[in-house]
N, C-alpha and C positions, 0 to 999 in steps of 0.2 A: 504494500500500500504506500500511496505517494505522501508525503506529509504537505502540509500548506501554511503559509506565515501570515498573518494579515496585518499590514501596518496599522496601528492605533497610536496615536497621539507622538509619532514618530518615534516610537519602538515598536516593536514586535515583538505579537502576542504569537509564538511557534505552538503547532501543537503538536510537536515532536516529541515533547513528553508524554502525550497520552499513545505512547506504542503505535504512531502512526495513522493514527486513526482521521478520516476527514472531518472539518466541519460540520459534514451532514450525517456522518457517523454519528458525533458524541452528541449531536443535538438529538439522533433518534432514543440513542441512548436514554440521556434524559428525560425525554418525552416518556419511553416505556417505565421507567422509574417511577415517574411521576403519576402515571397512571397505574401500576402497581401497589403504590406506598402512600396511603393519604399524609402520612406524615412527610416522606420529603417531599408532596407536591406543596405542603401547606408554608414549609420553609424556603420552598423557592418562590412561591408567591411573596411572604415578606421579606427575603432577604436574599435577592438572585444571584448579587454577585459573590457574598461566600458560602452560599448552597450549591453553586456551580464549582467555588476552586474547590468543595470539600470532597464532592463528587471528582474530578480529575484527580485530586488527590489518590482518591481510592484506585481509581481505574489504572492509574500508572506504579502505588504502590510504594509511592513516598510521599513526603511532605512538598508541594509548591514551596519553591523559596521567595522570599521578598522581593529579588530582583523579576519573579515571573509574576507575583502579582501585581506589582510595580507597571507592568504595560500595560492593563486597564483601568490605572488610576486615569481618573475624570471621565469616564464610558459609562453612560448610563444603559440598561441592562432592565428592560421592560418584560414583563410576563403576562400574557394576555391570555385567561380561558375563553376561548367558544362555548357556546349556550346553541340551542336551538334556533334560535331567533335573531344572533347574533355572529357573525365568522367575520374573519379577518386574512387581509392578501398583506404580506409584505413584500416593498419594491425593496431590494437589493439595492445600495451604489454601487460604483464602479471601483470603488477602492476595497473593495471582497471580493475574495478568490472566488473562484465558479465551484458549485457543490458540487 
């Protein structure tokens, strides 16, 4: 599997820590998580950015160090459920890699 970098606030956030895994990987990941686990989905609703590194954490099998949390400082980090009544599209920019 190919790993992918995405500049953020000009550093880079690699996810070559998490074993290679894509973007669209760890997000499914995630996503099955969260619908598996009413409790992590409830701590990624309040608190996504370190319900997401605690989760890489795990998946890679050490601790994130400060210099890799470090490249999402100032990224805010939105979680939005769907309802019946309710869905949502996101446009991608051009500064993220292709899933």
């Amino acid at each position: 599997m190919a790993t992918e970098s995405m500049a953020l606030n000009g550093g880079t956030f690699n996810l070559a820590y998490l074993n290679g895994l894509s973007r669209a990987q760890y997000q499914d990941i995630v996503l099955a998580r969260a619908a598996a686990d009413p409790a992590f989905k409830a701590a990624l609703i309040k608190d996504p950015v370190a319900t997401l590194w605690s989760a890489a954490a795990e998946l890679c099998g050490r601790p994130i160090t400060a210099e890799e949390r470090s490249t999402l400082d100032g990224v805010k980090i939105t979680i939005l459920e769907e309802t019946s009544s309710q869905k949502y599209v996101v446009i991608e920019n051009g500064d993220l890699p292709d899933r």
